[in-house]
C-alpha positions as CSV (number, residue, x, y, z in Angstrom):
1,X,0.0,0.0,0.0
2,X,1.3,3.2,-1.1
3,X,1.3,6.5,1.2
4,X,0.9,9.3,0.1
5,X,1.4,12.9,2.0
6,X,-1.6,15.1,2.1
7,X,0.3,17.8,0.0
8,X,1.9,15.6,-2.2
9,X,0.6,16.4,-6.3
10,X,-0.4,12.8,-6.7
11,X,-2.9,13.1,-3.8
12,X,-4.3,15.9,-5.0
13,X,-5.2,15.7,-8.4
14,X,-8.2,14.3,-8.3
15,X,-9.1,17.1,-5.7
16,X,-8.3,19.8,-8.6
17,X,-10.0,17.6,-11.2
18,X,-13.3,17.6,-9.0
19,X,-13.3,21.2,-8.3
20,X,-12.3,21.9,-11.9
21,X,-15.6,19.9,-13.1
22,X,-17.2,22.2,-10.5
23,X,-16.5,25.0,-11.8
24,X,-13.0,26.2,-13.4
25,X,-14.5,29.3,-14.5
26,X,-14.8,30.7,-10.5
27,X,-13.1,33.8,-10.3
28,X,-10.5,33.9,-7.1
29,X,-10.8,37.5,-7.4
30,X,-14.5,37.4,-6.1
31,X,-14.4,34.7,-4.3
32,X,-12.0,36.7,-1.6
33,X,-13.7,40.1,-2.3
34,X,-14.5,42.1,0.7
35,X,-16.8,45.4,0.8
36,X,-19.3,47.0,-1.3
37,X,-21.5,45.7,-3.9
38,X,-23.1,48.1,-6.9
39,X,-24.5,48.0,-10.2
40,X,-22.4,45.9,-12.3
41,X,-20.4,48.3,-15.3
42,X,-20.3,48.1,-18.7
43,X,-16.4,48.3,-18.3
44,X,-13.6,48.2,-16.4
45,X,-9.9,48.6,-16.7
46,X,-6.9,48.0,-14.7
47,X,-4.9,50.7,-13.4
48,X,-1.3,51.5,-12.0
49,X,-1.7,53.7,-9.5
50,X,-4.7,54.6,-6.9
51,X,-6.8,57.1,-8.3
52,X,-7.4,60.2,-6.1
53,X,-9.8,60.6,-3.9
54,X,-12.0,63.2,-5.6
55,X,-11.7,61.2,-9.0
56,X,-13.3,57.6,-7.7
57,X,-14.5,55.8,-4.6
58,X,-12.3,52.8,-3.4
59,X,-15.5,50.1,-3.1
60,X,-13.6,47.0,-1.7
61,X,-10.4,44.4,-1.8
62,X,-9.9,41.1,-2.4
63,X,-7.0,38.6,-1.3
64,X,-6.4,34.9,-2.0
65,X,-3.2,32.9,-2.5
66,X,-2.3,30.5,-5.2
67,X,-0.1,28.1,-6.1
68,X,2.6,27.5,-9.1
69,X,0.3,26.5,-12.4
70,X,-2.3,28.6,-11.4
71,X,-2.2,31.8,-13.9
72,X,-4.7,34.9,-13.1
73,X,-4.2,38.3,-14.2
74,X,-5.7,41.2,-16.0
75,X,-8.7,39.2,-17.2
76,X,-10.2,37.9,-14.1
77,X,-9.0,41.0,-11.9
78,X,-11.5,43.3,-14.8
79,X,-14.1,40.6,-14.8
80,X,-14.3,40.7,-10.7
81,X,-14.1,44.9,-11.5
82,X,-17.3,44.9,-13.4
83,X,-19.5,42.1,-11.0
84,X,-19.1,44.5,-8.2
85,X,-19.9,47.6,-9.6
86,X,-16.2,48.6,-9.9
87,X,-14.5,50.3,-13.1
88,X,-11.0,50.5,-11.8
89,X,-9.3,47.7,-10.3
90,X,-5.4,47.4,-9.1
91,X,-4.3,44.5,-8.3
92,X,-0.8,42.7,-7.7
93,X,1.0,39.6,-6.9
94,X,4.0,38.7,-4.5
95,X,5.2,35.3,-4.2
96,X,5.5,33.6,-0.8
97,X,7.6,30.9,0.8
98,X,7.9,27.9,-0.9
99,X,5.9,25.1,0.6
100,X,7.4,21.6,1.0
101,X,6.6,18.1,1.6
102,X,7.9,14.5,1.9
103,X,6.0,11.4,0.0
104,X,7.4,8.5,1.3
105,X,7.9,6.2,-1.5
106,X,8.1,2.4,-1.3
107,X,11.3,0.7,-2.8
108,X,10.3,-2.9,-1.7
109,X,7.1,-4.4,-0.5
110,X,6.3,-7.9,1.0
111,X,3.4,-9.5,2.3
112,X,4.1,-12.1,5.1
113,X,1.6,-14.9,6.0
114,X,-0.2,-14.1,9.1
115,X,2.1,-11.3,10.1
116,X,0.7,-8.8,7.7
117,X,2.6,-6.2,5.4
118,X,5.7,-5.0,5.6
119,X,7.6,-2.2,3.3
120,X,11.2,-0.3,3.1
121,X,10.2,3.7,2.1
122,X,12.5,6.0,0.4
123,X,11.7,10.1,1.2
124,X,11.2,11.7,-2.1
125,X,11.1,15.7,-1.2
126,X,8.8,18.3,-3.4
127,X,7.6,21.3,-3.3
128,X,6.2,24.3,-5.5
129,X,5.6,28.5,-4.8
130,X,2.8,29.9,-3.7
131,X,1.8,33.5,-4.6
132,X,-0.6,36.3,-2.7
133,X,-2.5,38.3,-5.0
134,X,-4.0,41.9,-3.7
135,X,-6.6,43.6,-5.6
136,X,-8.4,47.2,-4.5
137,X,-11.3,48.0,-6.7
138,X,-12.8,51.5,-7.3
139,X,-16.0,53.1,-8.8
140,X,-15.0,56.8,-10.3
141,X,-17.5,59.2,-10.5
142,X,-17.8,58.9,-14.3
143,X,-18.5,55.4,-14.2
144,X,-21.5,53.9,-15.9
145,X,-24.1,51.3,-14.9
146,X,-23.6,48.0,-17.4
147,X,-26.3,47.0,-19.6
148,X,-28.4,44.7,-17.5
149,X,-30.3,42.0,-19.0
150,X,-34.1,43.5,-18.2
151,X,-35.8,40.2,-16.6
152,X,-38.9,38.7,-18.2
153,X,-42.1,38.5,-16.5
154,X,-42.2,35.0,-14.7
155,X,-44.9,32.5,-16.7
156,X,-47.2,31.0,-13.6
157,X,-46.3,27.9,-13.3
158,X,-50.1,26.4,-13.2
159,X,-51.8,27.7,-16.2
160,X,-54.3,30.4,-14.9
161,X,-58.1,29.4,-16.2
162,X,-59.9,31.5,-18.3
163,X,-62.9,32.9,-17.3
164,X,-66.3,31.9,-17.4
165,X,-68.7,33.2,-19.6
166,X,-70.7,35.4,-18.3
167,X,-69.5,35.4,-15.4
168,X,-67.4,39.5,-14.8
């Protein structure tokens, strides 16, 4: 029987592959957003440098951390921008420590009647970066509401019957 280390890659690809099946296209920007919500904007853009004060108000942040193969960036910082009502977004991304782990691997295995299993592990070290990405998002005071799908009127869902004649 082979162990495996809680962090080690092997263990955790299936984990990835579930919550890719689940939903790849969740945005980590959103999903660590803090503060307030408004009408979603047509557009958004990223920017350099804070705008001033008088020019825009700052509406939230948003923090997670990644690790190495994970790629986000301009596209999913503007996407997040425009969900909570922001049209300016900066965001950036420092990398961490690197985190490390031990599989122990088993070099020979051997199953003894009535005494049960025994095995001889060699320590195979890994380890990959992780990265913390910062983003402050802010609303100026040219910013336009998006174009908002206008909702249909909900059917009934029992069919409403007509009405008697005569009867009014």
């Amino acid at each position: 029987m082979r162990f495996l280390h809680a962090c080690s890659p092997l263990r955790s690809l299936p984990i990835a592959f579930l919550a890719c099946v689940a939903g790849c296209t969740a945005n980590p920007f959103l999903a660590g957003y803090k503060g307030e919500r408004m009408a979603p904007v047509a557009e958004a853009r990223v920017v350099q440098e804070a705008p001033a004060a008088d020019a825009a108000t700052e509406l939230g942040r948003s923090t997670f951390q990644a690790t190495n193969g994970t790629h986000f960036g301009d596209a999913e910082a503007i996407e997040a921008a425009k969900d909570v009502g922001a049209d300016l977004v900066k965001w950036e991304v420092k990398q961490l420590d690197r985190e490390q782990w031990v599989e122990n691997d088993p070099v020979y295995e051997r199953r003894a009647s009535g005494r049960g299993q025994f095995a001889s592990y060699i320590p195979i070290p890994g380890s990959r970066e992780r990265w913390a990405f910062t983003a402050r998002y802010w609303r100026s005071v040219t910013a336009s509401p998006g174009q908002a799908a206008s909702p249909k009127a909900a059917e009934p869902a029992t069919p409403v019957p007509a009405p008697a004649p005569g009867a009014g």
